[in-house]
N, C-alpha and C positions, 0 to 999 in steps of 0.2 A: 399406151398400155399402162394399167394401173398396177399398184403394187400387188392387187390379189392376183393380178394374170400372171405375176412372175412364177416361175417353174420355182425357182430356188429361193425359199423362204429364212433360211435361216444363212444368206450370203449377203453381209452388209452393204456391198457394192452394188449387188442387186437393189437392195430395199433402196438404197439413196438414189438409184437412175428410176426407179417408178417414183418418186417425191421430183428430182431436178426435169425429167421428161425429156426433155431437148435443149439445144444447146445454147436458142432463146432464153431459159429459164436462166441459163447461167450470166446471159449477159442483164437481163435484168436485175438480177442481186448485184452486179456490176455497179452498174450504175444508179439503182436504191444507195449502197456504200456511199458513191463517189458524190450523195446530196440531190441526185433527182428522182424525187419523193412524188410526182402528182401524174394523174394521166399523161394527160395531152405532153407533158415533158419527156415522159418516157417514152412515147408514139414517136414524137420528130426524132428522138435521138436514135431510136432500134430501128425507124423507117419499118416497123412491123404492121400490119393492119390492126386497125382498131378490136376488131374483132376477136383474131389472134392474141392480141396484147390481152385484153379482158377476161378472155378463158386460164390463159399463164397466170395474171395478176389473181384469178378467183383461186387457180389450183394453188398458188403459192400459200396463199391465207388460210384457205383447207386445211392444208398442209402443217400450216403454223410455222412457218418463215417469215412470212410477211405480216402484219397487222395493220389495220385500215382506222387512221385518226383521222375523224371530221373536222374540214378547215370552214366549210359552209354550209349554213342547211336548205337555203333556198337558191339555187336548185343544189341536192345535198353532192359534195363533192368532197373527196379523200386525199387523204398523205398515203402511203406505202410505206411503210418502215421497217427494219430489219427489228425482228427478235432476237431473245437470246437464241433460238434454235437457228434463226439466219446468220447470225454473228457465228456461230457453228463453221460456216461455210465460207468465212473467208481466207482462213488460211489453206482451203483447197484451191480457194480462187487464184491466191499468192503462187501457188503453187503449181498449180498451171498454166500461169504466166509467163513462169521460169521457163516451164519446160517449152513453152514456145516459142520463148526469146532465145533458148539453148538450143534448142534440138531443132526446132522448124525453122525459123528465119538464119538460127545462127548454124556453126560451125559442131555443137555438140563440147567446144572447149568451153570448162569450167574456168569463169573469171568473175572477180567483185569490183571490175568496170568496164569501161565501155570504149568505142571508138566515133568521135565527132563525125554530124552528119547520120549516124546508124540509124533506125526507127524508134532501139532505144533512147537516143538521145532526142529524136524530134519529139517522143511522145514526152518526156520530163520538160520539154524547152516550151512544149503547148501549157503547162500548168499557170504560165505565166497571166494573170489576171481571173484565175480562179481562184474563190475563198475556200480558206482549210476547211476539211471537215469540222460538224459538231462531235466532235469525239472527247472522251475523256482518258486520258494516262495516267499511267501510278509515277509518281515521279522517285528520284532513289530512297527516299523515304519514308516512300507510302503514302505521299499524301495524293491524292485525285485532282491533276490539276490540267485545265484546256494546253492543246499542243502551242498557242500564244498568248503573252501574254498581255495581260489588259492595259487598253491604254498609250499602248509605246508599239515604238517597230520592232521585229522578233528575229535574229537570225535562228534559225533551225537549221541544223549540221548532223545530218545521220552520217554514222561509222560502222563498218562490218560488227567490229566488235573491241574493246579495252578490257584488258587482264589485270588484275591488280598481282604481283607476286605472292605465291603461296595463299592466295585464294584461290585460285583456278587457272589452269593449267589451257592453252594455246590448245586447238580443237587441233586433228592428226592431221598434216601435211597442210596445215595455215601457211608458213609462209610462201610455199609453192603455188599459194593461189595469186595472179597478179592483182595487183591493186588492195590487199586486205594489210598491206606494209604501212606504219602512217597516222594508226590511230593514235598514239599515243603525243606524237607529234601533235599533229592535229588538235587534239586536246588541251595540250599545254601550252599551245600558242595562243587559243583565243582565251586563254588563261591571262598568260599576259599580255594579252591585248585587251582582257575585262574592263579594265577601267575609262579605255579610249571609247570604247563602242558604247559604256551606259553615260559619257558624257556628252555623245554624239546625238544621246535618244532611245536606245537601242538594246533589248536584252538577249542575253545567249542562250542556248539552249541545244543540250545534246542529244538527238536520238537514236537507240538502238532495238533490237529486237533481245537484249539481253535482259533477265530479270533482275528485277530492282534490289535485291541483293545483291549481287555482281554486280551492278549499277554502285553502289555504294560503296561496295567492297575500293574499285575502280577513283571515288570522289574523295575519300578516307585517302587513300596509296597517294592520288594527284596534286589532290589541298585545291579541288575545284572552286571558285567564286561564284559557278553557278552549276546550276540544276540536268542532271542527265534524267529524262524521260524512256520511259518502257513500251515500246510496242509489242512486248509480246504475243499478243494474243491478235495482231496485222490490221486493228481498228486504222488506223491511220494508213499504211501499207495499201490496205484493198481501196480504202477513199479516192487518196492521189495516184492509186494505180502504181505507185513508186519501185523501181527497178531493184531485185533483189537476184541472192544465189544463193542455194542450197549447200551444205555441206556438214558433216560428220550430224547429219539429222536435222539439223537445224536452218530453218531460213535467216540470211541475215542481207540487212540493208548493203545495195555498193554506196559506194560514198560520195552523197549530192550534198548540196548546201540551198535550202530557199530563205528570200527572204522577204516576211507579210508585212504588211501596214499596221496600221493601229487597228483597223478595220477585220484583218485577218486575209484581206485580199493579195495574193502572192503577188510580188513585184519585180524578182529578180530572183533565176535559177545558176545555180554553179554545176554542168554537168556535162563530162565527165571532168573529175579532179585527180591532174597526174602530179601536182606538187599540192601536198595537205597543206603544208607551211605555210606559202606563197598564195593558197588559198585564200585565207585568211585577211593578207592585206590586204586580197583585192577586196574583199569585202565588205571588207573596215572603208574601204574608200567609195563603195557605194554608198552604204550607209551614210556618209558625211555627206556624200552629194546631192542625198534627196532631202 
């Protein structure tokens, strides 16, 4: 059904299920996000018919979700990639995630972790030898910088979220959530563990779905050594598929740790983290060991 057969024209819900169609649609922007950009990659991974795939991939671009970069012209053959209208879409994707890690598989309890073994945790434990998204983040400063950095091995530590005092105030019934206790900890440890970890090779790197003001706000309070990064907008989030929870409006990260090569290729997942702290060294002691 296309979006003029819908009855109800002026119900945004409506208008976005004639553009997404079925639920195909959804898993393709999926996996567009997550870096598979070309046919035939997206065919093995949906197990969808070629056929089906082709009609989706054409409605997307219709559409103006997707846009089609030529990678060959003899015979001519395409990238798929997310526009800014697809980029649109990933924090519904985020966000339907939740609710199926919440509400279907899980229990319906609100938590910002997990339990070993879950499908959350097998599906963060698979990222292991996959490369980070091409994405770019606003770092606390504003500046646009890749989720690693060039050159060196990258720990990457997402936290629910850090408050600086009297900039912003703890979101209603935060500490009631389990696992969103920690960040600040967490923070300040591989604070002082900064100088172990860039002597081992290695740089740190914090991220959250908080804006890069509160990001700053947050680095100012801390007296960080290094850089907290912004997801806000779930470019990195929808890529690694990475496990979040909702609450007072907000998606925010639970709290994983990966860590990439020089390359970008992830090496080693932390997930789930019941001690922030204790995190940390373990960390620090992979890092030394590779």
């Amino acid at each position: 059904m296309r979006r003029a057969d819908l009855s109800d024209s002026d119900c945004g819900i409506a208008q976005a299920l004639g553009v997404i169609g079925d639920w195909w649609t959804f898993l393709i922007v999926r996996d567009v996000a997550g870096g598979i950009t070309r046919f035939d990659g997206l065919q093995r991974e949906l197990g969808v018919s070629r056929r089906a795939l082709a009609e989706r991939l054409a409605g997307l671009v219709e559409h103006g979700v997707l846009e089609r970069r030529p990678y060959s012209d003899h015979p001519p053959r395409y990238d798929y990639v997310l526009t800014a209208k697809g980029e649109g879409l990933l924090p519904a994707l985020i966000a339907l995630q939740d609710w199926g890690t919440r509400h279907v598989m899980g229990d319906g309890v609100l938590t910002a972790t997990s339990e070993d073994g879950s499908a959350e945790s097998r599906r963060v434990h698979d990222l292991v030898s996959r490369k980070l998204p091409d994405v770019v983040l606003e770092r606390h400063d504003g500046e646009p910088v890749t989720p690693s950095a060039p050159g060196v091995w990258t720990v990457l530590f997402f936290f629910p979220g850090a408050f600086a005092p009297g900039a912003q105030g703890y979101p209603p019934g935060w500490t009631d959530i389990p696992g969103t206790k920690g960040c600040t900890l967490e923070a300040l440890t591989y604070a002082s563990r900064s100088a172990d970890f860039e002597a081992a090779g290695a740089a740190v790197r914090g991220v959250s779905t908080q804006r890069p003001d509160q990001l700053a706000a947050f680095v100012a309070h801390a007296r960080l050594p290094y850089p907290l990064l912004s997801d806000q907008d779930s470019r990195l989030a929808a890529g690694l598929l990475l496990p979040t929870f909702r609450t007072a409006g907000v998606d925010r990260f639970k709290r994983l740790t990966l860590l990439a090569d020089p390359d970008g290729i992830i090496r080693a997942v932390q997930f789930p983290i019941n001690d922030p702290a204790g995190s940390v060294d373990e960390m620090l002691a992979l890092v030394r060991g590779r």
